[in-house]
C-alpha positions as CSV (number, residue, x, y, z in Angstrom):
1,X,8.5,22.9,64.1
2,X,7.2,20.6,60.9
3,X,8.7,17.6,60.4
4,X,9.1,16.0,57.2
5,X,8.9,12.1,56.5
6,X,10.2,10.5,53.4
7,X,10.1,7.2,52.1
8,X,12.0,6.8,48.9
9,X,10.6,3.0,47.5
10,X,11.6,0.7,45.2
11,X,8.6,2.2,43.1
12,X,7.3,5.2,44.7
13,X,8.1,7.8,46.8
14,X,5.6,8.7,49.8
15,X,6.4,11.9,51.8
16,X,4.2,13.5,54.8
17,X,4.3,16.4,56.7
18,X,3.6,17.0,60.4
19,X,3.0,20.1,62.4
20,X,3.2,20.3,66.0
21,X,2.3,16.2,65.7
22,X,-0.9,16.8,63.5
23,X,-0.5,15.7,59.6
24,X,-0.7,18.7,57.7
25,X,-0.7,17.2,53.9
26,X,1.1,14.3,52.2
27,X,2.3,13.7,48.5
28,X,2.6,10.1,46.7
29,X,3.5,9.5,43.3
30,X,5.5,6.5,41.1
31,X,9.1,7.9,40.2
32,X,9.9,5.6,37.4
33,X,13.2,5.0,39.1
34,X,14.2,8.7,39.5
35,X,13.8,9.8,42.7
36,X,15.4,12.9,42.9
37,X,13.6,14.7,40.3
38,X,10.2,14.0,41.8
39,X,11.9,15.0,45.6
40,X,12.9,18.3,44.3
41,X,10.2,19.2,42.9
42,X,8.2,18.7,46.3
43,X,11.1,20.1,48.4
44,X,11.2,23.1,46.5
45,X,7.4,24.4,47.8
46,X,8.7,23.9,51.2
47,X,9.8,26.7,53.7
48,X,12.5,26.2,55.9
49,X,12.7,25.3,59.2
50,X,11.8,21.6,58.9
51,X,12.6,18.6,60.3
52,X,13.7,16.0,57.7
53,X,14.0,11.8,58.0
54,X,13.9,9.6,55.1
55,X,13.8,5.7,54.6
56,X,13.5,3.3,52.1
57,X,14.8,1.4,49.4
58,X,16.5,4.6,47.9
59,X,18.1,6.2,50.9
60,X,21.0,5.6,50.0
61,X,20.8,8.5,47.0
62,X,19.9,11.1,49.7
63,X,22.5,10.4,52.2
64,X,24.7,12.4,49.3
65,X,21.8,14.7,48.8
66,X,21.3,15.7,52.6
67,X,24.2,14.6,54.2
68,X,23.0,12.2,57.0
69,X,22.0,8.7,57.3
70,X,18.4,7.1,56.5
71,X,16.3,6.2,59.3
72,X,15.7,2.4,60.3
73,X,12.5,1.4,58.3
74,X,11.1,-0.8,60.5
75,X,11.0,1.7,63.4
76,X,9.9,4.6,61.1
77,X,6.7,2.3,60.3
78,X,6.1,1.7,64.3
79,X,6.3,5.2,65.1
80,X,4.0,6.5,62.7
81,X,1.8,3.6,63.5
82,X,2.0,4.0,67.3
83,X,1.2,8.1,66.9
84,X,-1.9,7.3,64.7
85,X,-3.0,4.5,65.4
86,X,-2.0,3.8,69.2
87,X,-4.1,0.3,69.5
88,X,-2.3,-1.7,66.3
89,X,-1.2,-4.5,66.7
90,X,-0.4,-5.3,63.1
91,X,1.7,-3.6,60.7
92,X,2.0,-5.2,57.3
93,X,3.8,-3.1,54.6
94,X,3.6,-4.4,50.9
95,X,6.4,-2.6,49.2
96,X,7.4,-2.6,45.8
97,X,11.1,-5.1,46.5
98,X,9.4,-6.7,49.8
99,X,6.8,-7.6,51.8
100,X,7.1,-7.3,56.1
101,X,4.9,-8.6,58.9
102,X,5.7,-6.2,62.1
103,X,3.8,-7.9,65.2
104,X,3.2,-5.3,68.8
105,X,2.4,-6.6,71.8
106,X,1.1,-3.6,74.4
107,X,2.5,-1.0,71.4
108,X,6.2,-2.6,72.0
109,X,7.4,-4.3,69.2
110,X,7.1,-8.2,69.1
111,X,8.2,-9.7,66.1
112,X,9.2,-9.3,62.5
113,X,8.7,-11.6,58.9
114,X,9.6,-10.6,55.7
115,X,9.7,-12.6,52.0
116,X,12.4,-13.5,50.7
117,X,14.2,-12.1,47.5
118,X,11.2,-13.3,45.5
119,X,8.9,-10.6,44.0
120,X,6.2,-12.8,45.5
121,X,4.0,-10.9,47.7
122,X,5.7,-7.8,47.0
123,X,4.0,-4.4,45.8
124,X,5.6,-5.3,42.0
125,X,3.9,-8.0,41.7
126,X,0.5,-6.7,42.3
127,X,1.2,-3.8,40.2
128,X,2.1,-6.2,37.6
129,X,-1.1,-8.1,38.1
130,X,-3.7,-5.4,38.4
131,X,-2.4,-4.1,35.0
132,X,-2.9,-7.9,33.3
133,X,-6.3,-8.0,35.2
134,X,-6.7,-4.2,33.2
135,X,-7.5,-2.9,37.1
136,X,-6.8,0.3,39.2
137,X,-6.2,0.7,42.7
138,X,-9.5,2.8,42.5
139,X,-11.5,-0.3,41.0
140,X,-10.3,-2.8,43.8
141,X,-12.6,-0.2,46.4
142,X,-15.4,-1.8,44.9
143,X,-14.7,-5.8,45.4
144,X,-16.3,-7.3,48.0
145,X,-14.1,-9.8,50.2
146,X,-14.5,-13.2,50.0
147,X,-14.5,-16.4,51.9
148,X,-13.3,-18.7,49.7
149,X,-11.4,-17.0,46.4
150,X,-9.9,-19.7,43.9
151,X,-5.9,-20.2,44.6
152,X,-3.5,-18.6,43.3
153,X,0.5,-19.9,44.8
154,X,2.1,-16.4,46.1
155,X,5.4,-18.5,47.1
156,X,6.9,-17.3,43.8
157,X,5.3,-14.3,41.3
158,X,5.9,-16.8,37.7
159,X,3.3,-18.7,39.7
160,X,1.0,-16.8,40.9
161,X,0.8,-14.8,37.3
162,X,0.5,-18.8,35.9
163,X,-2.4,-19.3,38.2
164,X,-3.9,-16.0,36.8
165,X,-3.6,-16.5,33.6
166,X,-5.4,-20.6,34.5
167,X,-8.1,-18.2,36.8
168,X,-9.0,-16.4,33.8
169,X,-9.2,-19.3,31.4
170,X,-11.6,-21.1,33.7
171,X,-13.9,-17.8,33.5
172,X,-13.2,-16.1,37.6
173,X,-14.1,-13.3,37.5
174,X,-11.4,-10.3,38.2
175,X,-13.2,-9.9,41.8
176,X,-12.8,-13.8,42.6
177,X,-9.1,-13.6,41.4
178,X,-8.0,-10.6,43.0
179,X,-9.2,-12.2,46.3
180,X,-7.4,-14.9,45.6
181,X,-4.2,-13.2,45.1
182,X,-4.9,-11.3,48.3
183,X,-5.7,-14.6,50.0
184,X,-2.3,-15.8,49.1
């Protein structure tokens, strides 16, 4: 049987597809707030039987489109973690409202941290940034980590895109201030 994973974000909507436990494809793509349309369009190149769970900020909208509840988020991201990648022990998942810290211990859960209602930290924010730094996700394959990256303050996004805009002015490069945003 194939089992279908969605999770409808705050910014983009990533769906996967499993069959008997082995992923057979995946689709992500930014909805610009509508969902639905972009759903449909995926849904309707898939044969029936499936298996269908969704999460995520907009779960809500497909409880009227499917008629059942979301899954927990925080338990969707163990179990797809524990089936890949057994040994984690780590999960942190940047969205594009929030930012979580999920800690295992043995493959149980352990703990759990999230930000606060600030975009700080959040997937938003470093959309925002990487179009003022005039970046793609693609480019950022290419930077090199490092040690010691100038600061930026991630408590609150008008800071960090203040410290940005001071990184620039004092000639970092886009490399030196994308680590620093990282680092923060």
């Amino acid at each position: 049987m194939r089992r279908i994973g969605i999770d409808v974000g705050a910014l983009y909507l990533k769906l996967i597809v499993l069959s008997n436990g082995k992923l057979q494809s995946s689709f992500y793509c930014k909805h610009f707030g509508n969902p639905l349309t972009k759903l449909r369009e995926y849904l309707a190149n898939e044969e029936p039987p499936f298996i269908l769970g969704y999460t995520g900020a907009y779960s809500p909208l497909l409880r009227e489109l499917f008629g059942f509840t979301s899954e927990d988020m925080i338990r969707s991201l163990i179990a797809g973690v524990q089936h890949f990648y057994p040994d984690t022990e780590y999960i942190i998942d940047i969205g594009g409202k929030g930012a979580r810290l999920i800690h295992l211990e043995n493959g149980r859960f352990k703990d759990f941290f999230q930000n606060t209602l600030c975009a700080a930290g959040t997937g938003s924010l470093l959309d925002q940034q990487l179009n003022r730094l005039g970046l793609s996700y693609d480019d950022l394959t290419k930077f090199r980590f490092m040690e010691e990256p100038p600061r930026i303050a991630t408590r609150c996004a008008v800071f960090a895109k203040t410290d940005i805009m001071h990184r620039q002015q004092e000639g970092y490069s886009t490399e030196a201030m994308w680590n620093g945003l990282c680092r923060g």
